[in-house]
GUROSE-837319 format. One record per residue (C-alpha): chain; x, y, z. Coordinates in steps of 0.1 Angstrom, whole numbers, plus 2048, in hexadecimal, padded with zeros to 3 digits. Layout:
+--------+-----+-----+-----+
: cadena :   x :   y :   z :
+--------+-----+-----+-----+
:      A :   X :   Y :   Z :
...
+--------+-----+-----+-----+
END
This chain:
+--------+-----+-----+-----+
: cadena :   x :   y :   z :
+--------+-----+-----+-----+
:      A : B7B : E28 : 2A7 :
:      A : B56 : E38 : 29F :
:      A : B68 : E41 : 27A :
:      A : B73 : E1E : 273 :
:      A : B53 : E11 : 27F :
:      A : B3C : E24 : 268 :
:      A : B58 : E1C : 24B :
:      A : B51 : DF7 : 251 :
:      A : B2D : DF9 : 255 :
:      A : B2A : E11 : 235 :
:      A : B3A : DF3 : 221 :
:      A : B2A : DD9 : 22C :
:      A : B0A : DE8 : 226 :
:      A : B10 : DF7 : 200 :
:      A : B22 : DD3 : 1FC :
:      A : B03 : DC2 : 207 :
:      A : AEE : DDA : 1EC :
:      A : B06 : DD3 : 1D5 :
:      A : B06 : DAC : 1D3 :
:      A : ADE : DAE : 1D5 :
:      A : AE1 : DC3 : 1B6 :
:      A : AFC : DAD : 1A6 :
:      A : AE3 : D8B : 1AF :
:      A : ACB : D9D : 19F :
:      A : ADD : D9E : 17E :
:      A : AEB : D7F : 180 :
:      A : AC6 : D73 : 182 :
:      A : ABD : D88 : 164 :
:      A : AD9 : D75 : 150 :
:      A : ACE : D57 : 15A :
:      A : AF2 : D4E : 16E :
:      A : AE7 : D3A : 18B :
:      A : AFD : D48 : 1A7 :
:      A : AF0 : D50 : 1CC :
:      A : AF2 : D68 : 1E0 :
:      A : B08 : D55 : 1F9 :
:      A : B21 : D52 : 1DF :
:      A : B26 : D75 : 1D1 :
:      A : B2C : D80 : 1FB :
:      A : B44 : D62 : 200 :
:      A : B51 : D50 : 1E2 :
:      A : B7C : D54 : 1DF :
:      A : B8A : D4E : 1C1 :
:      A : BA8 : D36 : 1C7 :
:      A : BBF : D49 : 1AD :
:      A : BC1 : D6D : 1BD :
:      A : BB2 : D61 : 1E0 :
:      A : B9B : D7E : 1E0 :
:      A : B74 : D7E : 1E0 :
:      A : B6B : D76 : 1BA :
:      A : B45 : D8E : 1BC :
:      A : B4A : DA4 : 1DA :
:      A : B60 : DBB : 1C9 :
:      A : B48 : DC1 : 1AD :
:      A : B29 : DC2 : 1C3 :
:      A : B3B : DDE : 1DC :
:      A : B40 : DF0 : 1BC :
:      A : B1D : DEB : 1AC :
:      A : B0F : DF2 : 1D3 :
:      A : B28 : E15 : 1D1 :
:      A : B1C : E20 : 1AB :
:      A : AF6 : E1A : 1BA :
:      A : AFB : E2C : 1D7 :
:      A : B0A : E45 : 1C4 :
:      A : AEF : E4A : 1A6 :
:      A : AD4 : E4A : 1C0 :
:      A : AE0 : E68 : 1D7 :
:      A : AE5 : E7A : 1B2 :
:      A : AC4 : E72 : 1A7 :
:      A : AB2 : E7D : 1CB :
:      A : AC8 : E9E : 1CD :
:      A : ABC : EA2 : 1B1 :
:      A : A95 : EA2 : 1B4 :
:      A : A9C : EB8 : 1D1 :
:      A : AA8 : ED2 : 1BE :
:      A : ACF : ED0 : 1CA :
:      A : ADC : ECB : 1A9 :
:      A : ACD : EE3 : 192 :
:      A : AE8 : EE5 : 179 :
:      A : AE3 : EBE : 171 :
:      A : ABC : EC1 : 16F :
:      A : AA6 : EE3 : 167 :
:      A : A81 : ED9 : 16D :
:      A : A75 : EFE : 160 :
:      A : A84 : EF9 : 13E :
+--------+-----+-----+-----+
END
């Protein structure tokens, strides 16, 4: 039970980074969208969320680039970044 909770409250929270990231662009390009709709909006077609998908992605690829990038500056990946060269 511990193991599914922690599963659901990992992707709620990188989904919730993701659709502030994905409002964010959508702001950039001028597509007037809120953030309301990118959680909730279905698309009558498929019946699935219409933004969620590609925010829980977005929020995934994030996550992902920022634990690279701060392993990194710690020195735990030195094959990917040398700072004595």
């Amino acid at each position: 039970m511990n193991q599914l909770f922690n599963i659901i409250i990992k992707q709620i929270i990188v989904g919730y980074i993701g659709a502030y990231l994905l409002l964010i662009y959508f702001k950039l390009i001028g597509k007037k969208i809120t953030y309301e709709q990118i959680l909730n909006e279905v698309d009558s077609k498929s019946g699935i969320k219409k933004y969620y998908y590609k925010a829980f992605y977005l929020g995934v690829g994030f996550l992902i680039i920022t634990v690279i990038i701060i392993s990194t500056m710690a020195g735990l990946n030195p094959k990917i970044y040398n700072n004595n060269k």
